[in-house]
Backbone as ProteinMPNN parsed JSONL, in Angstrom:
{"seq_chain_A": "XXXXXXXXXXXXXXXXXXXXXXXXXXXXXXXXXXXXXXXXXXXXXXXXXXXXXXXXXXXXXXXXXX", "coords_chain_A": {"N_chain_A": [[128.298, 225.744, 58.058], [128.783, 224.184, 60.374], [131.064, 222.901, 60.027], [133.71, 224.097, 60.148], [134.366, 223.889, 62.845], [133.285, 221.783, 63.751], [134.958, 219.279, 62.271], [137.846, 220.704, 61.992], [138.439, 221.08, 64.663], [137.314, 219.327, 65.634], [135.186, 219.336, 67.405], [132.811, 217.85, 68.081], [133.6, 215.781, 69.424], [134.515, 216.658, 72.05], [134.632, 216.519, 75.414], [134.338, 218.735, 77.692], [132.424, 219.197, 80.152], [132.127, 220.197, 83.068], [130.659, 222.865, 84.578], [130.755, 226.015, 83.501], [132.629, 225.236, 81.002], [132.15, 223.912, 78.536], [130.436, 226.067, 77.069], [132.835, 227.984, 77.326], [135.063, 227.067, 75.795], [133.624, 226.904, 73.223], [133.086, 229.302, 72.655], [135.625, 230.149, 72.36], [136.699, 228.814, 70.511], [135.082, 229.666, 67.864], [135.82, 231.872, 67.69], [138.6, 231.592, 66.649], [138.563, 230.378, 64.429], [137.369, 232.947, 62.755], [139.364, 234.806, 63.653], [141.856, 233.301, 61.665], [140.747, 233.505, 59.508], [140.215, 236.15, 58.306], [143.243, 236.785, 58.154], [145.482, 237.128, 55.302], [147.68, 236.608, 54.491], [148.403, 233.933, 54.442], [147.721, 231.863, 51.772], [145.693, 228.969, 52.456], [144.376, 226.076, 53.348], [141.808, 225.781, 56.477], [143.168, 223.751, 58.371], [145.723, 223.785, 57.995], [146.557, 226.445, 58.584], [146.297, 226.852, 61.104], [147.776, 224.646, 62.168], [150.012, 225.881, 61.679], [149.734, 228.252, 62.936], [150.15, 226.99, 65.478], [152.645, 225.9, 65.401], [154.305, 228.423, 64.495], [155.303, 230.905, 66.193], [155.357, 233.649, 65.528], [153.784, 233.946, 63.253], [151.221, 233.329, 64.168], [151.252, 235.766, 66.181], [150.732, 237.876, 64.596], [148.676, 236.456, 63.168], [147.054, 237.459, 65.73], [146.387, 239.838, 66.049], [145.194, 241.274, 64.184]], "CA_chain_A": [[128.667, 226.506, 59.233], [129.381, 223.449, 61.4], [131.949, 222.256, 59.25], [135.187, 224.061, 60.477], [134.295, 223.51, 64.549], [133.306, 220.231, 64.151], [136.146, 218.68, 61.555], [139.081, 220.963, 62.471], [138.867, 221.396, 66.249], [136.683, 217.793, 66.718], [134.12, 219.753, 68.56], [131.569, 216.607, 68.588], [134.304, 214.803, 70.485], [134.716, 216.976, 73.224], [134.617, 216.087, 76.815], [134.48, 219.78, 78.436], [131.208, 218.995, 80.797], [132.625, 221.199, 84.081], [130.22, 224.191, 84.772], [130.929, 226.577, 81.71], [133.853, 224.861, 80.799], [131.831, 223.682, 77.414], [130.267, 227.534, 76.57], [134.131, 228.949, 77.262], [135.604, 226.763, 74.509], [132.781, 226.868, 71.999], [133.421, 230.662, 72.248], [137.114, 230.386, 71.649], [136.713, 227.773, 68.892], [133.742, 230.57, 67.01], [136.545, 233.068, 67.356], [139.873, 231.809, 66.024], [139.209, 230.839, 62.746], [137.426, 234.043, 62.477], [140.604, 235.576, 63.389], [142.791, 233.109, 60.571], [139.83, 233.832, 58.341], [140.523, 237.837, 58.597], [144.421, 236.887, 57.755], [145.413, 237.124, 54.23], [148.751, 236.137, 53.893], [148.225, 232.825, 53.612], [146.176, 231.37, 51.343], [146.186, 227.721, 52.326], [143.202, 225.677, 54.118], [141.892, 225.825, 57.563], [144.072, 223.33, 58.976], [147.352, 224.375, 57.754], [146.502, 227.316, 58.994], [145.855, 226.005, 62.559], [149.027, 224.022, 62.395], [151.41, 227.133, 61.254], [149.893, 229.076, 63.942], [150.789, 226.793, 66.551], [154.421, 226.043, 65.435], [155.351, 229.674, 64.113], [154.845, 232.325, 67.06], [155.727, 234.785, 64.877], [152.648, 233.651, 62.592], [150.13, 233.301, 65.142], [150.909, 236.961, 66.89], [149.822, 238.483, 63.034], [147.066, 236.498, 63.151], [145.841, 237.821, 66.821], [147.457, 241.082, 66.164], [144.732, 241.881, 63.62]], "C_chain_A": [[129.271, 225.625, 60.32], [130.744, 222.875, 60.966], [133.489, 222.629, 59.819], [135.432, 223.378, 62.509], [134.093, 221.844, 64.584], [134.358, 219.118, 63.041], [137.331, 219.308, 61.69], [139.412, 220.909, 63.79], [137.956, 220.26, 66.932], [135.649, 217.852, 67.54], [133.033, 218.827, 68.818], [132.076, 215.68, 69.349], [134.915, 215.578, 71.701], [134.23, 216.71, 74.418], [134.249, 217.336, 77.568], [132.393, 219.557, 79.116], [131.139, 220.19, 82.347], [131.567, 222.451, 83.759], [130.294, 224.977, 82.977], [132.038, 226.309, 81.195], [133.259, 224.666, 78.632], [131.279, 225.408, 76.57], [131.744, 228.154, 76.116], [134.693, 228.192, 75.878], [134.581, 226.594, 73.265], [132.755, 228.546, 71.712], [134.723, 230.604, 71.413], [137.205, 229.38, 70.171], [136.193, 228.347, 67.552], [134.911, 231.285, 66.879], [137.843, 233.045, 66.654], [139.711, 231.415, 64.529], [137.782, 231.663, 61.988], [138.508, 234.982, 62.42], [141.254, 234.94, 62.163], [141.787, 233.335, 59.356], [140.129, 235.215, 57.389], [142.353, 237.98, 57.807], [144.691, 236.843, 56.603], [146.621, 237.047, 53.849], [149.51, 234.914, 53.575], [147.33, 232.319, 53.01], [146.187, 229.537, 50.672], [144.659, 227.269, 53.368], [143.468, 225.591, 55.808], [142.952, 224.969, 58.764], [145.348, 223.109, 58.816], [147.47, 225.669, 58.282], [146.75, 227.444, 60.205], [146.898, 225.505, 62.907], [150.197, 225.353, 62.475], [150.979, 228.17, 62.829], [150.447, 228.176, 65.293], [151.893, 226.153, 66.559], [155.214, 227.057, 64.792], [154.411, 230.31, 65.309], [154.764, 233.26, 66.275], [154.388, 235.109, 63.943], [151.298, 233.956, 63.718], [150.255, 234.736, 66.056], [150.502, 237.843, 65.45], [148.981, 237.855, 62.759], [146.127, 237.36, 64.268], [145.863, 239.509, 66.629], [146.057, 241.888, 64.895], [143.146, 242.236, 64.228]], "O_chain_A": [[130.108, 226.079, 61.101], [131.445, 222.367, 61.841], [134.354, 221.762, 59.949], [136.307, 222.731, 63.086], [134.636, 220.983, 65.276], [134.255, 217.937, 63.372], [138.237, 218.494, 61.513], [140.579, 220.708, 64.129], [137.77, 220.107, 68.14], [135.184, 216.946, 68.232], [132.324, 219.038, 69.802], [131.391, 214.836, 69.926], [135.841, 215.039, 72.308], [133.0, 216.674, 74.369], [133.556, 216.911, 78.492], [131.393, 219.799, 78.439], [130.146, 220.885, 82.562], [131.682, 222.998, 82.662], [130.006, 224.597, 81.842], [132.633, 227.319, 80.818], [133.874, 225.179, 77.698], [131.834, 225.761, 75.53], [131.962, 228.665, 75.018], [134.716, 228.891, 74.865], [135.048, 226.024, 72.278], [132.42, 228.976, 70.609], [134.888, 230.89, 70.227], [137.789, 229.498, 69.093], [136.525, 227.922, 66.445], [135.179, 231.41, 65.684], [138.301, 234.055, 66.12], [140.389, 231.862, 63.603], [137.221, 231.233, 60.98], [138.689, 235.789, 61.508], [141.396, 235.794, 61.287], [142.252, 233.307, 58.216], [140.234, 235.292, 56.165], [142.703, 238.938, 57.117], [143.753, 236.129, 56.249], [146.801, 237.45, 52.7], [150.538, 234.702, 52.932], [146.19, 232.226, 53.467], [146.411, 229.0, 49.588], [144.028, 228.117, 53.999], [144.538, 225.437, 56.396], [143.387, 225.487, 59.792], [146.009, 222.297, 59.464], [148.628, 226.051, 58.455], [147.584, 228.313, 60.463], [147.23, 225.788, 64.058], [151.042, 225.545, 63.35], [151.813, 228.661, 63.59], [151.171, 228.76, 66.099], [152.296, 225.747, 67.649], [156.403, 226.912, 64.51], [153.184, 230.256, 65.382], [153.707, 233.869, 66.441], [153.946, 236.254, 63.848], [150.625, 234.986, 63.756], [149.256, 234.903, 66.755], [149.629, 238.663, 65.731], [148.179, 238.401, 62.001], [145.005, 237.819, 64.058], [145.131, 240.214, 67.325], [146.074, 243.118, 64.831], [142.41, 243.009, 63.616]]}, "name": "protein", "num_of_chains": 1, "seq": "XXXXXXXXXXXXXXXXXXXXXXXXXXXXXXXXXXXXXXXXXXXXXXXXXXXXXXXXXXXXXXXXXX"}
């Protein structure tokens, strides 16, 4: 379970200490690759996944889009 937050998105090397600055991104980190999880038109690992969404727009609004 710790495996995609803490090896794709580094989450044991984060800095976010600020008020709820650390809660707000440990939400958003739980939720997106639930969203590329949910997607099914690629079927390639979490961090190709991660990458394509943030250099295709077009990709990444059919991931949020679902």
């Amino acid at each position: 379970l710790h495996r995609v937050p803490g090896v794709a998105f580094r989450e044991d090397d984060s800095r976010a200490r600020v008020d709820h600055a650390a809660e707000n991104l440990a939400v958003r980190r739980h939720l997106a690759p639930n969203l590329r999880r949910q997607e099914r038109t690629l079927r390639v690992g979490t961090k190709t996944k991660r990458r394509r969404c943030g250099g295709d727009h077009a990709h990444l609004r059919t991931v949020l889009a679902r």
